[in-house]
Backbone as numpy.savetxt, mean C-alpha at the origin, in Angstrom:
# Nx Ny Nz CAx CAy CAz Cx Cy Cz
-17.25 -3.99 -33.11 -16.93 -4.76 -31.93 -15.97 -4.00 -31.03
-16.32 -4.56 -29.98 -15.10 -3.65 -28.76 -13.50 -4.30 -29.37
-12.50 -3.63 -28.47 -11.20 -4.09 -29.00 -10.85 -4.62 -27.13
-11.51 -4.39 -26.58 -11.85 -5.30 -25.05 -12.70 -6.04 -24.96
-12.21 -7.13 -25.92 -13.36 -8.30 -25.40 -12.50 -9.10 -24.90
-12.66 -10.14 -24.40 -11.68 -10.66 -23.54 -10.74 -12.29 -24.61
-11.94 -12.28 -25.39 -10.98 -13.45 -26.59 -9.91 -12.70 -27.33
-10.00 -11.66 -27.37 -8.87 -11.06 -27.93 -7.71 -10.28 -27.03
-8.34 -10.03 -25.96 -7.01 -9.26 -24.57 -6.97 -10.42 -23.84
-7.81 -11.78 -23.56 -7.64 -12.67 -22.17 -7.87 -12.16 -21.12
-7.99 -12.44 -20.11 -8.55 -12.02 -18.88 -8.09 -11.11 -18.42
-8.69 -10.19 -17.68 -8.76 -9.12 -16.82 -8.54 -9.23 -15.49
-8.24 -8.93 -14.78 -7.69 -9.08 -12.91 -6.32 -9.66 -12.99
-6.01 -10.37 -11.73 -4.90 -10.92 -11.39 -5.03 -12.07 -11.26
-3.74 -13.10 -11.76 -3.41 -14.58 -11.81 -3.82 -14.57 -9.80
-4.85 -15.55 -9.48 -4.86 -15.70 -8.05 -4.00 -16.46 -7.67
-2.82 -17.54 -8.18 -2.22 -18.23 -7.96 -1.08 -17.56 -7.74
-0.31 -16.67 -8.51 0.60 -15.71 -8.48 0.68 -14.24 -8.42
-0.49 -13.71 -8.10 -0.56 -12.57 -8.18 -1.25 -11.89 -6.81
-1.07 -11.28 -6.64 -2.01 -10.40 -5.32 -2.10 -8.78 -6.10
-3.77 -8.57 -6.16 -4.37 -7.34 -6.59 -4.68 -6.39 -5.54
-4.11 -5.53 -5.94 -4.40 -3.91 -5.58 -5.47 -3.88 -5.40
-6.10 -2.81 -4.17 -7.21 -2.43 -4.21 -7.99 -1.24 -5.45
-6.61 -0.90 -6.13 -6.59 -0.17 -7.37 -6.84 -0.73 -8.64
-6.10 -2.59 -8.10 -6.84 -3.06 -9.27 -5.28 -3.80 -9.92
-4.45 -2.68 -9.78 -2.62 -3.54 -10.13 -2.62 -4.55 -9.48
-1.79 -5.58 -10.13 -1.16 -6.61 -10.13 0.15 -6.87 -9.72
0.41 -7.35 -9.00 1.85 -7.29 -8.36 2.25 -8.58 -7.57
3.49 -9.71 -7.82 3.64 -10.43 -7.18 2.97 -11.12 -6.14
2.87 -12.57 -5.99 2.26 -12.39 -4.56 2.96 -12.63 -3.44
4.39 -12.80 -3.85 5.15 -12.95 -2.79 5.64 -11.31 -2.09
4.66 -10.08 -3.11 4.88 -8.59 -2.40 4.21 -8.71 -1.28
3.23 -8.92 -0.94 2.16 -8.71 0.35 2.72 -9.24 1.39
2.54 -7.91 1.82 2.94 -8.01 3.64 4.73 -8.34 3.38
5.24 -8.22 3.17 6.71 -7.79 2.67 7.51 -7.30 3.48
6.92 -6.04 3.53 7.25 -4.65 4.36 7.64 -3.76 3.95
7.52 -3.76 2.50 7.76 -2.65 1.40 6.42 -2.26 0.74
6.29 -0.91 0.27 4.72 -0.79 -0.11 5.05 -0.75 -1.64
4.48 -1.96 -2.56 5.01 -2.06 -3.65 3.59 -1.66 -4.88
1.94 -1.88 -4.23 1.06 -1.12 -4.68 0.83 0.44 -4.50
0.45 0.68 -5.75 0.57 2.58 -5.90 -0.40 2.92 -4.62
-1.28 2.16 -4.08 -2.48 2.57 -3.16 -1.83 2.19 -1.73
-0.33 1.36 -2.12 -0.19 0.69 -0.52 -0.85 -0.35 -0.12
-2.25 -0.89 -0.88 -2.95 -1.90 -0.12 -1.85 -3.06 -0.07
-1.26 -3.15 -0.74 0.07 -4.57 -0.32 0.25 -5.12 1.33
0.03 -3.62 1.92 1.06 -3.76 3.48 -0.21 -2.92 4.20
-1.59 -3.09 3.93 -2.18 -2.87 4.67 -2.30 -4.16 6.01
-2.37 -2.94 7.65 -2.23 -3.80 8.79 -3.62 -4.55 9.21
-4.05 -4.29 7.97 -5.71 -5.48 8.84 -5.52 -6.43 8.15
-4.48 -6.75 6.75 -4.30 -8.17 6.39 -2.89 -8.69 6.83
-1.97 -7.54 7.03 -0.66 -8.25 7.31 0.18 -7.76 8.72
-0.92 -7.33 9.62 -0.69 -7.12 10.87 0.57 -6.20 10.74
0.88 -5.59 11.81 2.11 -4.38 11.55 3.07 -5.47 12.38
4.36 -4.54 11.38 5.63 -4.88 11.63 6.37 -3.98 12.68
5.84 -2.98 13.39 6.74 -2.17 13.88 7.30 -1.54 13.54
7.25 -0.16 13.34 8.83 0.95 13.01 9.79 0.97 13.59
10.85 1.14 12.78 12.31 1.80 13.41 12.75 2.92 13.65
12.24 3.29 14.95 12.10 4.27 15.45 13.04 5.36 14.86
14.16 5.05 14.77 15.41 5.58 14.17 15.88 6.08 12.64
14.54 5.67 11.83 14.43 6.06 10.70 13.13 6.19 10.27
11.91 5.84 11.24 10.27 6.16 10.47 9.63 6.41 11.65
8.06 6.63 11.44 7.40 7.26 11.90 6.38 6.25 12.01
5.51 6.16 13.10 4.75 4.63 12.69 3.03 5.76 12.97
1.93 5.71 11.03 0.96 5.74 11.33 0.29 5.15 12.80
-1.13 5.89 13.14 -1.57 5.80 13.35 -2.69 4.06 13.47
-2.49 4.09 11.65 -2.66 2.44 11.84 -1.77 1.48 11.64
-0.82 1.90 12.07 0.57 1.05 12.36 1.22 0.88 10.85
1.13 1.91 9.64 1.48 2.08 8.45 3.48 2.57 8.89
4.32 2.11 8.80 5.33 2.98 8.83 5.94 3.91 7.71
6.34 5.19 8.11 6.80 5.95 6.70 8.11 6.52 7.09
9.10 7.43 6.15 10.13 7.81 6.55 9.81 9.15 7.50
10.77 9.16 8.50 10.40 10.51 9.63 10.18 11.19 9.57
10.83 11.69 8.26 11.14 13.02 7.67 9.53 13.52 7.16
8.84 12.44 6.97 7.35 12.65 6.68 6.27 13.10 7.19
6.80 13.43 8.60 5.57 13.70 9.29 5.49 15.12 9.64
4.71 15.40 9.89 4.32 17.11 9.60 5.17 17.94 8.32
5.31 17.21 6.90 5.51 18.13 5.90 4.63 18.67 5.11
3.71 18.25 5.76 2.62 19.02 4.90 1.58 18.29 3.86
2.30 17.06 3.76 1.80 16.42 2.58 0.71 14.98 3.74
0.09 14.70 3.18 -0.79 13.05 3.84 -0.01 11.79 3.13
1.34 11.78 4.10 1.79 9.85 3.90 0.65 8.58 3.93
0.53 9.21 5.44 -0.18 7.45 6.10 -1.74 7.89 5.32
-1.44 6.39 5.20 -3.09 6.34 4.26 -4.09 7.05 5.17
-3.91 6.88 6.63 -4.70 7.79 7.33 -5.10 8.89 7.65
-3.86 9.27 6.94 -4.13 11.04 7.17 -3.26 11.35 8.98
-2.91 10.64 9.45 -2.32 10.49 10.73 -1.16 11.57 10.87
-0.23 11.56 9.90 0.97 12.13 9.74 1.23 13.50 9.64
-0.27 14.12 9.60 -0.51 15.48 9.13 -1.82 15.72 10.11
-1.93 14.69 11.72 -3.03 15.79 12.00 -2.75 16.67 13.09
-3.78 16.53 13.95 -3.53 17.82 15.29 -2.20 17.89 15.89
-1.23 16.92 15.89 0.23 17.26 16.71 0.97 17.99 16.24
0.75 18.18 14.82 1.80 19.19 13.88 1.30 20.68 14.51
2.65 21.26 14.36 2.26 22.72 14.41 1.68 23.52 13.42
């Protein structure tokens, strides 16, 4: 027999009553979403097509392309912050 059957682990996904799932699939509070902290490893928490953007502070982030905010210091280091790839494209030198 499997050792994943579900009478012996219980269910699989997230409590829908208390939980809000990752597009990865984690489980995480549901009072995380739309927050304004990215508390899923994928970010889907504070994605802006379910929790509309909050605006950056100009003074400490950088606001994606799809209105994702990250720290300033993030943009053109080389690495892809915004889930978009935004932070790293043609404006960097």
């Amino acid at each position: 027999g499997s050792d994943e059957d579900p009478t012996l682990c219980g269910t699989t996904g997230c409590d829908p009553w208390s939980e809000f799932e990752c597009d990865d699939g984690q489980c995480i509070p549901a009072s995380y979403e739309c927050d304004g902290d990215y508390d899923c490893s994928d970010w889907s928490d504070e994605d802006p097509t379910l929790c509309g953007t909050f605006g950056c502070d100009p003074s400490t982030e950088w606001e994606c392309d799809d209105g994702q905010c990250i720290p300033a210091s993030y943009e053109c280091d080389g690495y892809d912050d915004c889930t978009d790839g935004s932070d790293e494209d043609w404006h960097c030198p």
